[in-house]
N, C-alpha and C positions, 0 to 999 in steps of 0.2 A: 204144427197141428192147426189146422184152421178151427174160429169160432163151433163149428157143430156139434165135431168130434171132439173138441178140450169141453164144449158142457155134455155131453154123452157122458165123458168120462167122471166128469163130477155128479153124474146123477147116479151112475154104476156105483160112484163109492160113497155117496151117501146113503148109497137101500142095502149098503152090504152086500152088492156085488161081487165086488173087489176090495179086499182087502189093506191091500200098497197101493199107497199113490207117492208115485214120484215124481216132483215138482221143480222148475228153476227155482233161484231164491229173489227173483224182477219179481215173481208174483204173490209173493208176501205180501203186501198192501193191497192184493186185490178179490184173494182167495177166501170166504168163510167157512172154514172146516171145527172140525173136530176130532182128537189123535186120542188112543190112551199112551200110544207112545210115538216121540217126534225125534229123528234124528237129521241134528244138521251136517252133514256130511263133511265142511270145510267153512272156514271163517275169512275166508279171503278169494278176492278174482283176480283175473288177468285182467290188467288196465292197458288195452294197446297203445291208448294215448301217450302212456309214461314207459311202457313197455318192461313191463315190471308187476310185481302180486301186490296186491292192496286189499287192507283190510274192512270185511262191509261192515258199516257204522254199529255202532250198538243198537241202535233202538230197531234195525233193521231183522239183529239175532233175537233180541226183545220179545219182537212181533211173531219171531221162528218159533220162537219156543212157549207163548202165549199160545195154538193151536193144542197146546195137550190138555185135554181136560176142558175143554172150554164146553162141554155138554151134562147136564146130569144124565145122560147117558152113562158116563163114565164116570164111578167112581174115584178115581185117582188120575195120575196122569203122569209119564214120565220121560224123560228129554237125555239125549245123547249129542253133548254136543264134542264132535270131531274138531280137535289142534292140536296145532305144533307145542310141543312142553315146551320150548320159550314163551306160549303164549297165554299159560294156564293163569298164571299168576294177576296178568292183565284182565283177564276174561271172568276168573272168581271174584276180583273186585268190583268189575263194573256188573255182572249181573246178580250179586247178593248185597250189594251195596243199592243206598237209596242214590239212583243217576239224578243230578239238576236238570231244568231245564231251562238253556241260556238263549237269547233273541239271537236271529241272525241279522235284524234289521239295520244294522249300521252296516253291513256288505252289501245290503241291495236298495240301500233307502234313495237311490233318484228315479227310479218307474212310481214308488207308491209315492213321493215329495211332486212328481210331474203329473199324478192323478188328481189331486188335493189343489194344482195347481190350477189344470184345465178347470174342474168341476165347482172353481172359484170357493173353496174350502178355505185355499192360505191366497193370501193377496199382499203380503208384504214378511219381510226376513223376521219379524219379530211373532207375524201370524205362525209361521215353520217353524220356529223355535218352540213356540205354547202346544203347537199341535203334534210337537214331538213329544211333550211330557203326557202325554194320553197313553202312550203304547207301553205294553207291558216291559217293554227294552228299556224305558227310560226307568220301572221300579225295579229293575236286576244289577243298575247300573252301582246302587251300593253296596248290595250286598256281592257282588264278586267283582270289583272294581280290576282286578288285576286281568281279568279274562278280555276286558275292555277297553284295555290299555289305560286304565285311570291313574294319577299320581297319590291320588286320596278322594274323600266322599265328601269334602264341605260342601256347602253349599253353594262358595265363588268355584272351585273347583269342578261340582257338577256345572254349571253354568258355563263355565268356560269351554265343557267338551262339547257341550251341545250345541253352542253358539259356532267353533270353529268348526263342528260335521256339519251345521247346516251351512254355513257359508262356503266350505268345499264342494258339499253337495252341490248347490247353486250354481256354482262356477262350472262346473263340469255339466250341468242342464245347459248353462247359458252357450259356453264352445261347442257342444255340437247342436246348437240352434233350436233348441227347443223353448226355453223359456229367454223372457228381457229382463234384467233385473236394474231399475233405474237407479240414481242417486243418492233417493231418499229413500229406498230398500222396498219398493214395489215391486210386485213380481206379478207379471202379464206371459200368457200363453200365447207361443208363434205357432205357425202352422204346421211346422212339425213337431210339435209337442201333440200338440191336438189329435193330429196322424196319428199319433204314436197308442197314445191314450184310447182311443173310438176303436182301434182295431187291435190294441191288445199287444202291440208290437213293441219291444225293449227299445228305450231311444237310442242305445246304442247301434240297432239295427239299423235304425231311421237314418244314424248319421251315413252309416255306413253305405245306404242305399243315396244318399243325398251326394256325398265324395265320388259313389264309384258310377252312379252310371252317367253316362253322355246320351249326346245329341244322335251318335253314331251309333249307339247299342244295339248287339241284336240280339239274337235268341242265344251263342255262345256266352257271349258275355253272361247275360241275367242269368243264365243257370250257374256260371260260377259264382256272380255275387249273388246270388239265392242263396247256396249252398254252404256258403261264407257268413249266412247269417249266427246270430249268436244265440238265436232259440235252437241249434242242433248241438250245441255243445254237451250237453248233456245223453247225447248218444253212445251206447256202451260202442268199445271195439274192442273185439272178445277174442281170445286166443289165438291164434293162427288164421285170425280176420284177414291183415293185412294181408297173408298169400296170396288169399281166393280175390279180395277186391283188387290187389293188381292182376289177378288173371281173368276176371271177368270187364277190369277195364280194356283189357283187348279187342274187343269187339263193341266197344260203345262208337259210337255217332263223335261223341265230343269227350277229349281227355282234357280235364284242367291241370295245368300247367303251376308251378309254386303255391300248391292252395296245402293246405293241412291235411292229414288223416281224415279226418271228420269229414271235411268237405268233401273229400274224394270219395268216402262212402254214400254220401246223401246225394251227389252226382250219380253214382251206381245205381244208386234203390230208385231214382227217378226216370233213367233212361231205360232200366231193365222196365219198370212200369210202363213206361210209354211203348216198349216193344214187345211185351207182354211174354215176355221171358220166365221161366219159372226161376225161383230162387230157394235158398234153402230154410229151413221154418221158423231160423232168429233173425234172417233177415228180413223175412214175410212179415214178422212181429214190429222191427221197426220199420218197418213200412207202412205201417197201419199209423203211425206215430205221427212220421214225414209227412203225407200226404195231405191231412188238413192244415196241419200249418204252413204247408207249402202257398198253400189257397189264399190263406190270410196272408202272408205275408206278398204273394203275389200283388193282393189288392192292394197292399203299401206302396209296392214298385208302379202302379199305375198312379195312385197320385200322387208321388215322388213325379213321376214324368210330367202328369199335366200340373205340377205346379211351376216346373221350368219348362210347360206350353212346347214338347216333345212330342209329336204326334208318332213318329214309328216306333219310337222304345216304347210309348204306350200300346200300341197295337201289339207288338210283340208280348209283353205282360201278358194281354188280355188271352193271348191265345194260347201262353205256355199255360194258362189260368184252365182252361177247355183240355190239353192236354193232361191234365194232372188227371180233370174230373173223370173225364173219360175214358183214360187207358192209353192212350195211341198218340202215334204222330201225328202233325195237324197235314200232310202228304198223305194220310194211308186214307182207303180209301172210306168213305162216311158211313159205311154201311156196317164198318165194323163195331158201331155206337149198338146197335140193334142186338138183344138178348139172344143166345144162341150161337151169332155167327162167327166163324174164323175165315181166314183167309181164303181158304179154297171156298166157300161157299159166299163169301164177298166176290172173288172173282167170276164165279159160274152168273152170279147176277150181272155186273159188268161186261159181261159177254155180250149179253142179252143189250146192252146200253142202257144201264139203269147204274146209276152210278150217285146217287144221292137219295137221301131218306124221302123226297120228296118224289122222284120219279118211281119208290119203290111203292109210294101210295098212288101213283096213278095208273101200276100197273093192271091189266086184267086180272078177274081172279082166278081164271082157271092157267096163266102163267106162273103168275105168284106162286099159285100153290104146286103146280109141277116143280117148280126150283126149290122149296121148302119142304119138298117130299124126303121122309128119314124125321122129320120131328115131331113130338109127340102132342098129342091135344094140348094138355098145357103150356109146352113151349110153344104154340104158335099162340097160344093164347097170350104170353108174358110180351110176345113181338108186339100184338094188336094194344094191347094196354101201354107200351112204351111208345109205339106210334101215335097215341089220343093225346101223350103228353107233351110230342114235340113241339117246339115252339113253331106257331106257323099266323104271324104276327104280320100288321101289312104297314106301310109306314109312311104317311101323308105327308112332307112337310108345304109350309106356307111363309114363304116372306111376309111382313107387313108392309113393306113397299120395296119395288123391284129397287129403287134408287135412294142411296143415302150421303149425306155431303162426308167430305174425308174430316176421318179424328170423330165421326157421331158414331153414336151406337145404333146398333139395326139390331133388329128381335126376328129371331125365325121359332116358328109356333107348327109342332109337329103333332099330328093325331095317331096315335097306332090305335088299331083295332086287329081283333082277334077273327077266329074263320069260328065255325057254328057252336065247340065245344068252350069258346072261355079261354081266359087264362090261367093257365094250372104254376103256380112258382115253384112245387115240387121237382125236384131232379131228379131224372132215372139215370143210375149208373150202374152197369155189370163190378164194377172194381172198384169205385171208390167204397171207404170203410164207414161214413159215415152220410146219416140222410142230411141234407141241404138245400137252400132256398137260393134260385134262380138269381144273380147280380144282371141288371144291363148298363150300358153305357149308350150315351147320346152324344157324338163327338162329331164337332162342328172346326174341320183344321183343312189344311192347305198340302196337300202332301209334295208339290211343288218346292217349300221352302221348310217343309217338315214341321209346320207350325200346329197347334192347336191353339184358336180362336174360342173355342167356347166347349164347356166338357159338363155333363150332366148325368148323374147316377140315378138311374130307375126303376123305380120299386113300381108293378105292376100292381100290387094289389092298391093303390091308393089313385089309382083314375089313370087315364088314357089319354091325356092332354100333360104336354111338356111344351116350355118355353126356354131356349137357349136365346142369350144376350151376347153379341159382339163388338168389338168397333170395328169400325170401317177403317181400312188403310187409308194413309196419308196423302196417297199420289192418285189422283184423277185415272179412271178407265174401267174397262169392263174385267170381270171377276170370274174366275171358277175356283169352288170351293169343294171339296165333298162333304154330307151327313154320312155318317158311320152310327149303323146300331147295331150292336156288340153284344153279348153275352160269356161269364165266364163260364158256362157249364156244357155247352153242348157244342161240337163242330159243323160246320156248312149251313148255319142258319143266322151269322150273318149280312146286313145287308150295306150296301152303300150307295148312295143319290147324289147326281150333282150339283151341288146349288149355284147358279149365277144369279149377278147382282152387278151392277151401275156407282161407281164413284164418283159424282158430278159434283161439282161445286156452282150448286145454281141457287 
């Protein structure tokens, strides 16, 4: 059920419309109702991962059965929860009984120990140690010592547990290259810590994107190590899931090969989106999930690339980055960006030799609108409003001097300027799930020896002057180089210049 019709339906059964509402139990956490009677149908899912029923947490039936009565609407309120008689016994204790509530932070303490790191919080093994007895996990630590693997509650005992998880912790920041921990128990952020931390990405992704891609990566590869990331592990695979995804991986573009369940799904929900396939409406659901972090994590993969100075695995990023946003392959044709159109009405325009968002603005209007005929005042009105926001950016650059000695650094000094309306950072998407602001890049590389020379992220609302810094090669002679200016949100806009340049040693 898409966003319109699932609040249609919550407004119908909040005015007493309707009566029953029948819900998944995913949207427990997100639903504000009120029941005079609630019934949970079953206390367990299908986990395709483990391929086996597993039980949903407590505080999850908790939250099920909080909906009854939570209005003085309703006098009373009352709860029917459906299980197995093996499981009554379980189910009476923990929901009449007072539930604890215990930290989970010793399982997940190197993202928040690498946040504290970057943001120069902890600066050494003894700062990590103090800055752990702050959290509510270090006062649970005595009173249920056993849940936390403790031997006992002294005080050399709590001390010793904290000191050996943060020195674990550490060590496992340190092998996959996030933090440096010196000798004397300093602890400094590397740049994929940094990475990791600014864009929200698990370091364990970071490593993982750091290991797996190469020089040689293209667009197969990154999608499977995308997919492989370990912010999808958390993706339900629901009962008779894995049928339908191996049958609809039949007709994808790219099968990955040794990857997980998980992965193989988040490959499906990506490639179906990019072909703009329908799907069915729990998969529609995580797709809406996938898709911005696809983005983010994208951004990872690009400066994963330009920190080992990869110019095509970065290009490639960029523009699986444009496909997510947009819907489509970065092949089909531009025009399927434009609100309204499908294929057959992208191709009737291409007929015509209009084949880009750009020649569809420079068409006549009484053509235009003959090939637009069938759509309604406000659909062509949503075309024109999407067309004011395309990017349509001009891109000056300027050496500071044609000639530089080898091993010095040369500055190339770029102006973009915009055409009459401005720079708008808003993204218009038909299918992405969420609004977003416009990323650029400014890449200064060699596609020659597949290098990146100089890489620069550009935030348009903060001025129209960008300076990239290079060095000069070593070896005497004349140069060609390209500027790449990039965007992850939109396709065929684009650009690239070639810059030459003089290696003299005079």
């Amino acid at each position: 059920m898409n966003a319109a019709d699932a609040q249609l339906v919550l407004e119908l059964y909040k005015n007493d419309w309707i009566q029953v509402l029948v819900t998944t139990a995913e949207l427990c956490w997100e639903l504000e109702l009120a029941a005079h009677l609630v019934i949970v149908m079953d206390t367990c899912f299908y986990d395709g991962k483990e391929h086996r029923h597993v039980d949903y947490p407590i505080v999850d039936i908790l939250q099920m059965i909080g909906f009854a009565s939570r209005s003085p609407k309703y006098g009373s309120g009352k709860v029917v929860v459906m299980a197995h008689t093996s499981r009554k016994a379980y189910l009476n204790k923990f929901l009449f009984d007072p539930l604890p509530v215990e930290s989970s932070l010793h399982l997940h303490l190197g993202d928040p120990l690498l946040a504290a790191v970057v943001s120069h919080t902890v600066g050494s093994m003894q700062d990590a140690m103090e800055w752990l007895t702050w959290f509510f996990f270090y006062r649970r630590l005595p009173q249920n010592p056993n849940y936390y693997g403790l031997a006992g509650v002294s005080d050399t005992q709590l001390s010793e547990f904290v000191s050996v998880l943060t020195e674990n912790t550490v060590d496992e920041l340190a092998k996959a290259g996030a933090v440096e921990c010196s000798e004397e128990g300093v602890l400094s952020p590397l740049n994929m810590g940094v990475l990791s931390t600014h864009l929200y990405i698990q370091y364990h992704t970071t490593e993982l994107f750091a290991l797996s891609i190469t020089a040689k990566a293209k667009r197969r590869g990154l999608l499977q190590i995308l997919a492989s990331a370990n912010e999808f592990e958390k993706l339900p695979i629901r009962q008779h899931e894995q049928l339908l995804l191996e049958r609809m991986e039949k007709r994808l573009t790219y099968v990955l090969e040794n990857a997980t369940l998980t992965a193989r799904k988040v490959n499906v929900l990506l490639q179906t989106h990019f072909s703009r396939e329908p799907v069915p409406a729990d998969l529609h659901r995580d797709a809406l999930e996938v898709l911005p972090t696809a983005v983010r994590l994208l951004h990872g993969m690009v400066n994963v690339c330009s920190s080992s100075m990869w110019l095509k695995p970065a290009i490639a990023a960029i523009e699986l980055c444009q496909m997510v946003v947009q819907g489509q392959w970065n092949e089909d044709s531009r025009l399927l960006q434009l609100p309204h159109f499908d294929k057959d009405r992208a191709r009737a325009f291409e007929n015509e030799g209009v084949d880009d968002v750009f020649a569809f603005l420079e068409m006549e209007d009484d053509a235009r609108k003959a090939l637009l005929e069938g759509l309604s005042e406000k659909e062509v009105e949503d075309i024109v409003m999407w067309c004011n926001d395309y990017p349509d950016i001009e891109v000056t650059p300027t050496l500071a001097s044609a000639s530089v000695k080898p091993g010095e650094d040369g500055v190339l000094s770029v102006e973009l300027s915009a055409g009459e309306d401005g720079f708008s950072t808003q993204v218009r998407s038909n299918v992405y799930p969420q609004e977003c602001k416009q990323t650029w890049w400014l890449i200064l590389g060699d596609p020659e020896d597949n290098s990146i020379h100089s890489i620069v992220e550009v935030d348009l609302d903060r001025g129209n002057k960008k300076t990239l810094q290079f060095t000069a090669p070593a070896a005497e002679g004349h140069y060609k180089w390209m500027l790449y200016f990039m965007t992850d949100a939109y396709i065929g806009c684009d650009q690239e210049q070639e810059i030459e340049f003089d290696v003299v040693n005079a």
